[in-house]
PyMOL Python script that loads the backbone (N, CA, C, O; Angstrom):
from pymol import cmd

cmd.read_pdbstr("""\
ATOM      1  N   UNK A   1    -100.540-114.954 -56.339  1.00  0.00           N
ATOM      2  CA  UNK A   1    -100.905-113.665 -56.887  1.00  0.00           C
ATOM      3  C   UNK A   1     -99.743-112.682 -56.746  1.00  0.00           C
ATOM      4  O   UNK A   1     -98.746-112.879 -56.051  1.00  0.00           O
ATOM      5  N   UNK A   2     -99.955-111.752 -57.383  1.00  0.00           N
ATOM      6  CA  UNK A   2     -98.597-110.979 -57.627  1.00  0.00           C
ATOM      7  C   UNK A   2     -98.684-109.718 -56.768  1.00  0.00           C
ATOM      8  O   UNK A   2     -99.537-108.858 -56.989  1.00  0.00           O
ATOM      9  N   UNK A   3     -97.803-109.626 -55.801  1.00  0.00           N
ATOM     10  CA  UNK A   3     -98.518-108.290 -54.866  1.00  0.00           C
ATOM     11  C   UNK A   3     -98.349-106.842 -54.999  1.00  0.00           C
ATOM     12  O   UNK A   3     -98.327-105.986 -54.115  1.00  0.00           O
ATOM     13  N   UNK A   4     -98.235-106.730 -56.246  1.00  0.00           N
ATOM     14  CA  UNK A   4     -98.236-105.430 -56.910  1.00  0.00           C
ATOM     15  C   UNK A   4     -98.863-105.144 -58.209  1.00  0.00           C
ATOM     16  O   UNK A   4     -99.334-106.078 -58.857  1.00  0.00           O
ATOM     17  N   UNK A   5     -98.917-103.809 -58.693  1.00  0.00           N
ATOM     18  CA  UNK A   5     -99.703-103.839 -60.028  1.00  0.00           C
ATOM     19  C   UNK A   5     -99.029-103.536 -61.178  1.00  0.00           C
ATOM     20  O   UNK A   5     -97.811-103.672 -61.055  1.00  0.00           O
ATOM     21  N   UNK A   6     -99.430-103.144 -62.340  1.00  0.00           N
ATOM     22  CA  UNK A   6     -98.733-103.048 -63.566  1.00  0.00           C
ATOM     23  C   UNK A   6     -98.152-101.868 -63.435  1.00  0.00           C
ATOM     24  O   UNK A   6     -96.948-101.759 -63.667  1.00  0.00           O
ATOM     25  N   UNK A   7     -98.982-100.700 -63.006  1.00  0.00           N
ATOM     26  CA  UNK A   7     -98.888 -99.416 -62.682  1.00  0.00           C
ATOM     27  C   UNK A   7     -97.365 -98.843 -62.017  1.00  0.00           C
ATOM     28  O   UNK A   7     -96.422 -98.166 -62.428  1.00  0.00           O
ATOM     29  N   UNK A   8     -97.667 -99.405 -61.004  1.00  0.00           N
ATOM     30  CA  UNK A   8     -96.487 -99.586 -60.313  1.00  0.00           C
ATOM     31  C   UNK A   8     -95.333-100.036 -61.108  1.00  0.00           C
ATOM     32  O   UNK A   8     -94.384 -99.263 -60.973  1.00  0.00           O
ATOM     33  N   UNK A   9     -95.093-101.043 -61.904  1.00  0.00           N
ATOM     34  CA  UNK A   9     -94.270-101.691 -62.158  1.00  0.00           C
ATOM     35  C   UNK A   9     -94.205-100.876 -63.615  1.00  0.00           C
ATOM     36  O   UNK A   9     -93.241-101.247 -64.284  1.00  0.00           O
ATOM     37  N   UNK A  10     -94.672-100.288 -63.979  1.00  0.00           N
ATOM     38  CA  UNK A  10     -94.415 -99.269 -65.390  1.00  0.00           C
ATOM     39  C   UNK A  10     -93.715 -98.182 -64.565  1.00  0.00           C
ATOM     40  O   UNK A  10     -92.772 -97.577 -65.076  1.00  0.00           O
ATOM     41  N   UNK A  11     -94.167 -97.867 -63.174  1.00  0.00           N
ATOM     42  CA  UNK A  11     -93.436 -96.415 -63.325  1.00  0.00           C
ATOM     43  C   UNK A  11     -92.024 -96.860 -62.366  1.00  0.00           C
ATOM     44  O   UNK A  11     -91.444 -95.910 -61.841  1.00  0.00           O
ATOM     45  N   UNK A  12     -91.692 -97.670 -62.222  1.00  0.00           N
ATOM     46  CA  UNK A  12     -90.371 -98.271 -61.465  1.00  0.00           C
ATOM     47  C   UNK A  12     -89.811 -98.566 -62.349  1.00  0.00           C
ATOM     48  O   UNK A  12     -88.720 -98.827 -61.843  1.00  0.00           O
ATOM     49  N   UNK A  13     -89.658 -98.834 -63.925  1.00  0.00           N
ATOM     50  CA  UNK A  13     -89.047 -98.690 -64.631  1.00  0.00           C
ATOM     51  C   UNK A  13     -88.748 -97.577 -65.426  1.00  0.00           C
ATOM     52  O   UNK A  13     -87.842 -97.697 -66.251  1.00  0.00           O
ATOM     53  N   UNK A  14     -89.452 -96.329 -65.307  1.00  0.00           N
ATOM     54  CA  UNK A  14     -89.640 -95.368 -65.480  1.00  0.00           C
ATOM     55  C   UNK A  14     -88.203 -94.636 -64.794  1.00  0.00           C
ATOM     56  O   UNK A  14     -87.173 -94.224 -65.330  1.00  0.00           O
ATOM     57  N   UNK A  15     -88.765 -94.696 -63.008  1.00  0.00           N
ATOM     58  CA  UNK A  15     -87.861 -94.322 -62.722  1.00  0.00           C
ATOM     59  C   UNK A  15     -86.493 -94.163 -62.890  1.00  0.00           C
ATOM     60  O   UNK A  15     -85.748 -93.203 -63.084  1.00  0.00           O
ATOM     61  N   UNK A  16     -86.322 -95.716 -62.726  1.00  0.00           N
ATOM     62  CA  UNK A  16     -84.848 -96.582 -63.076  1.00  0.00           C
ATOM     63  C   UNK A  16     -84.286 -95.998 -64.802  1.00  0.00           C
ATOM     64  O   UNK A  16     -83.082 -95.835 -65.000  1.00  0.00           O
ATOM     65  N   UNK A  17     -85.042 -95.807 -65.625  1.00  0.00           N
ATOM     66  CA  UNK A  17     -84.711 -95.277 -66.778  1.00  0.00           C
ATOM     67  C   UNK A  17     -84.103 -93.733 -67.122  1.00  0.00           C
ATOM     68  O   UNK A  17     -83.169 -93.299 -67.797  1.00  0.00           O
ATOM     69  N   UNK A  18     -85.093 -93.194 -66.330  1.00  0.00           N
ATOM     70  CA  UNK A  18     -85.192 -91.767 -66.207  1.00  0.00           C
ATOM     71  C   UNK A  18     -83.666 -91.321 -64.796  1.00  0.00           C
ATOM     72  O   UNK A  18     -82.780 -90.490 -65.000  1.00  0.00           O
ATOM     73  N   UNK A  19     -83.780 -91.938 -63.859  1.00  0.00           N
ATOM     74  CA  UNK A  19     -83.067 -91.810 -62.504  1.00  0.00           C
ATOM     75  C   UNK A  19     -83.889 -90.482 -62.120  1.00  0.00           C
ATOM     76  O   UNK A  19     -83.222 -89.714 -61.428  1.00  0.00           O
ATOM     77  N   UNK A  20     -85.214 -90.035 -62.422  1.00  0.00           N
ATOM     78  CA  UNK A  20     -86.093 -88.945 -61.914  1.00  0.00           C
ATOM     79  C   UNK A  20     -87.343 -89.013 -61.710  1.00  0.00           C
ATOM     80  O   UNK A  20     -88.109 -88.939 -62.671  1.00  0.00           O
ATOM     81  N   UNK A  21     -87.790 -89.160 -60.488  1.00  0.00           N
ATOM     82  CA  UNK A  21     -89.085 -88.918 -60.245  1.00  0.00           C
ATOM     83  C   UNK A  21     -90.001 -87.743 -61.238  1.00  0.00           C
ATOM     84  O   UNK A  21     -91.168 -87.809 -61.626  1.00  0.00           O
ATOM     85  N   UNK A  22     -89.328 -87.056 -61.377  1.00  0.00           N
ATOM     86  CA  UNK A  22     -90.296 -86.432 -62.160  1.00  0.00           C
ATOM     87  C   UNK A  22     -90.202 -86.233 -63.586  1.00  0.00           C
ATOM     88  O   UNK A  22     -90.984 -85.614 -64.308  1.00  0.00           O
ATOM     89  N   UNK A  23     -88.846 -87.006 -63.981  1.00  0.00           N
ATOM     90  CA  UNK A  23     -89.043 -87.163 -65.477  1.00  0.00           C
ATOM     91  C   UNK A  23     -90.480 -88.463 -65.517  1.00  0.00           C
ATOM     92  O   UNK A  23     -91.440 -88.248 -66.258  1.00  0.00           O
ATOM     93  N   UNK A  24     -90.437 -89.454 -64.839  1.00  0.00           N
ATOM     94  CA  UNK A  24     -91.146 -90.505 -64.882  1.00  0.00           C
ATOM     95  C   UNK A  24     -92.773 -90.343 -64.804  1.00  0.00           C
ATOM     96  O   UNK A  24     -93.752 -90.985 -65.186  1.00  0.00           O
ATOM     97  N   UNK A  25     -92.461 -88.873 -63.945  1.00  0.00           N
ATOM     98  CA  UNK A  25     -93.950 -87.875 -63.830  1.00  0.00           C
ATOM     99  C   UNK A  25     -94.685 -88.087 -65.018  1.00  0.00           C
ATOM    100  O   UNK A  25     -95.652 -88.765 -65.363  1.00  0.00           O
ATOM    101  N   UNK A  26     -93.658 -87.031 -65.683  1.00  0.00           N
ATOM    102  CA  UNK A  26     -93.935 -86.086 -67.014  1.00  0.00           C
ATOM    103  C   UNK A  26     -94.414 -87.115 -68.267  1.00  0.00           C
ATOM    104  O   UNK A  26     -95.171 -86.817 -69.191  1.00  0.00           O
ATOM    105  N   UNK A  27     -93.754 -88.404 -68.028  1.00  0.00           N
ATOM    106  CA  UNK A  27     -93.640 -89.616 -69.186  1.00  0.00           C
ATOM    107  C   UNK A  27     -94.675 -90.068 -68.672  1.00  0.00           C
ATOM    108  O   UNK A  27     -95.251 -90.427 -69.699  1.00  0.00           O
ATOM    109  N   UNK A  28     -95.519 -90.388 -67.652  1.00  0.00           N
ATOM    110  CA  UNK A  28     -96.553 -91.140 -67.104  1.00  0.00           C
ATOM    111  C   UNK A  28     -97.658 -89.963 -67.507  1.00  0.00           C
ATOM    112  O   UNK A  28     -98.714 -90.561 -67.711  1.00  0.00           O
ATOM    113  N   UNK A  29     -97.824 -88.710 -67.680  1.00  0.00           N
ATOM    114  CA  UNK A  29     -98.590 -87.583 -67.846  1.00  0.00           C
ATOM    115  C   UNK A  29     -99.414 -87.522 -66.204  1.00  0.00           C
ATOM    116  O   UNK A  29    -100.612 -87.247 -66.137  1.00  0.00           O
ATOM    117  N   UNK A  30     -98.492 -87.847 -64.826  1.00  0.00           N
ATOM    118  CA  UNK A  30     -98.881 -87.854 -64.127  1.00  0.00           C
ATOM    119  C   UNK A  30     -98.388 -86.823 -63.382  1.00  0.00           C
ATOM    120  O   UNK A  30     -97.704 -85.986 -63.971  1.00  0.00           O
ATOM    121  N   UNK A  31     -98.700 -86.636 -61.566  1.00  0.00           N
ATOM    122  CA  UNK A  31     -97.531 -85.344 -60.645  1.00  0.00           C
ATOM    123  C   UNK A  31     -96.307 -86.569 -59.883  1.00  0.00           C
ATOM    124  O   UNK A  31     -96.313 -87.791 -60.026  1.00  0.00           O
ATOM    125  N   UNK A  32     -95.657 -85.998 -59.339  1.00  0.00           N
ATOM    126  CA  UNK A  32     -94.351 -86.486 -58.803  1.00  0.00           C
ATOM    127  C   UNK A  32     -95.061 -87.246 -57.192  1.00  0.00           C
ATOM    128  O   UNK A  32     -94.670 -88.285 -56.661  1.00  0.00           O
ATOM    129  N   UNK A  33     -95.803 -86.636 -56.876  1.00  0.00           N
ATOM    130  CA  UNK A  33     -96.372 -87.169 -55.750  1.00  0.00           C
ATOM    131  C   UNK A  33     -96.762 -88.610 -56.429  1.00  0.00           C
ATOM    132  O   UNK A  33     -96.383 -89.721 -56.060  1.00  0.00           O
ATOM    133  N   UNK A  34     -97.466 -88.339 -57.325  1.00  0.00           N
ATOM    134  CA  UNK A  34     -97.969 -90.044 -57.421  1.00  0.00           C
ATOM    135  C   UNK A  34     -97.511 -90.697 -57.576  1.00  0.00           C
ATOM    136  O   UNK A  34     -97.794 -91.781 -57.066  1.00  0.00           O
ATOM    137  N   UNK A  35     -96.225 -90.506 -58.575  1.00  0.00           N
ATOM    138  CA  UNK A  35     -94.809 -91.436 -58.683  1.00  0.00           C
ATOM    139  C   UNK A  35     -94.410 -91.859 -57.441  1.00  0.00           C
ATOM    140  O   UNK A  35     -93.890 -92.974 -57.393  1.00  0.00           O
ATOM    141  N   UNK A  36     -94.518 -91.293 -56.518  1.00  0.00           N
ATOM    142  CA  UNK A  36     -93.845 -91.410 -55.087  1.00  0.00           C
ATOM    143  C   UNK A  36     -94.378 -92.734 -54.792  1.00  0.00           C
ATOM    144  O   UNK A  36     -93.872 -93.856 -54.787  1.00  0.00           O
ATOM    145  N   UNK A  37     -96.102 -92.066 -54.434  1.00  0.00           N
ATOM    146  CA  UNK A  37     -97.331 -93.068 -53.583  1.00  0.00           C
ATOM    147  C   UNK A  37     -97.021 -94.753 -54.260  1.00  0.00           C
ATOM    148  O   UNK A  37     -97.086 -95.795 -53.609  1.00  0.00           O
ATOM    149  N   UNK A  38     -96.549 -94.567 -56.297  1.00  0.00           N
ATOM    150  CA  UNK A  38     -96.334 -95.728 -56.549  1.00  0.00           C
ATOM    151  C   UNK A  38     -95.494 -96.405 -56.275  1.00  0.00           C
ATOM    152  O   UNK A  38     -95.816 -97.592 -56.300  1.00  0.00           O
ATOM    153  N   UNK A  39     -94.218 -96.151 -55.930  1.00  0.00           N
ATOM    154  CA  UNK A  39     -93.269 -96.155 -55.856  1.00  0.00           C
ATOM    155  C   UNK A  39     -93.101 -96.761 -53.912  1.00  0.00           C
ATOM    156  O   UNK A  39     -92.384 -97.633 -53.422  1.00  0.00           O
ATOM    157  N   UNK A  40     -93.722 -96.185 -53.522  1.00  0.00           N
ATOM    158  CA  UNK A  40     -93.826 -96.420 -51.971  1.00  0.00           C
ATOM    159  C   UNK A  40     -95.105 -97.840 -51.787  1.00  0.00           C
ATOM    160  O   UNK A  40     -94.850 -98.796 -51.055  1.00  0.00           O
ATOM    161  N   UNK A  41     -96.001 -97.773 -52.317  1.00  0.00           N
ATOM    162  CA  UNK A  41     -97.295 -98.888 -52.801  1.00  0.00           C
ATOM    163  C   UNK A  41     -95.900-100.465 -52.820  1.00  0.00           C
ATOM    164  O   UNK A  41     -95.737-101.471 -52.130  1.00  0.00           O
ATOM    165  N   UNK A  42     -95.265 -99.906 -53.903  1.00  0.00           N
ATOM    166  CA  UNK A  42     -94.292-101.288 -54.640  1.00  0.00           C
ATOM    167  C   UNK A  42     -93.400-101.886 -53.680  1.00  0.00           C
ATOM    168  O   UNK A  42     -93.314-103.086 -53.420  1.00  0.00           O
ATOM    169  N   UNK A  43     -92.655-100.808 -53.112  1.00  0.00           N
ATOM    170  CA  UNK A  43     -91.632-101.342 -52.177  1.00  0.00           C
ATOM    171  C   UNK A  43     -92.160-101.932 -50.527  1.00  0.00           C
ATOM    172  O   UNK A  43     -91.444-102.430 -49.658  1.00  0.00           O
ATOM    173  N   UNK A  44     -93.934-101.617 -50.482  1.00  0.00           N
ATOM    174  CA  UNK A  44     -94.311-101.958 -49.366  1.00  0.00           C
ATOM    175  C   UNK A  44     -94.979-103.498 -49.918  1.00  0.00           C
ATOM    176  O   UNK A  44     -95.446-104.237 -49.051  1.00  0.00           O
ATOM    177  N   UNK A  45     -95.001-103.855 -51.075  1.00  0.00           N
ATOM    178  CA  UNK A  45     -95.936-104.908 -51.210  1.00  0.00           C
ATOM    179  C   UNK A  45     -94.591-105.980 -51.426  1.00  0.00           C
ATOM    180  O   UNK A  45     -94.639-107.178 -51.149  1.00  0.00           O
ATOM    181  N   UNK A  46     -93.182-105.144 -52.079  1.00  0.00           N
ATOM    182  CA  UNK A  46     -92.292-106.343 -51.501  1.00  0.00           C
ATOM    183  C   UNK A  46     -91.317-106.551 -50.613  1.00  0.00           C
ATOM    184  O   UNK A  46     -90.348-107.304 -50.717  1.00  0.00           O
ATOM    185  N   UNK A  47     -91.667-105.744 -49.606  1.00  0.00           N
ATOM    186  CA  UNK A  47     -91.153-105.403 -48.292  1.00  0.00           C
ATOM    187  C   UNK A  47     -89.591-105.050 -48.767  1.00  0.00           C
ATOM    188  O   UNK A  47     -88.611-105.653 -48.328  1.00  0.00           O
ATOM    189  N   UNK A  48     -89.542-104.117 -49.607  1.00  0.00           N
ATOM    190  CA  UNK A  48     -88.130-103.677 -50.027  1.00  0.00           C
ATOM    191  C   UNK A  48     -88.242-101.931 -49.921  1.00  0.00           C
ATOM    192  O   UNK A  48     -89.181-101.303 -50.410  1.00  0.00           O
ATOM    193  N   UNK A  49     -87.139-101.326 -49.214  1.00  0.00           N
ATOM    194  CA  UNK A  49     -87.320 -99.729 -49.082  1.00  0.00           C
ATOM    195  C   UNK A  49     -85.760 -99.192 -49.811  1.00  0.00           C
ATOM    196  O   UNK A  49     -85.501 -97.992 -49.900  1.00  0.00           O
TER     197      UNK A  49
END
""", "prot")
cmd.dss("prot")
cmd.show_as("cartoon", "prot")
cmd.util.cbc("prot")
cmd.orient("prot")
């Protein structure tokens, strides 16, 4: 099973595209905090910081 979600993995490319948490916000129609929580979710499920 894959230990992360799509979610996650849409807005980590987001990031990487953007190089901004909160452009990736604004493109997700989400806040910067949640980008974070996803962002922190991803790197804990593949033990990468």
């Amino acid at each position: 099973m894959i230990p992360f979600n799509i979610k996650q993995l849409e807005t980590f490319l987001l990031v990487a595209t953007f190089g901004s948490f909160r452009k990736a916000a604004e493109r997700l129609n989400t806040t910067q905090p949640a980008v974070s929580t996803r962002i922190a979710g991803l790197e804990e499920a593949l033990g990468a910081r």
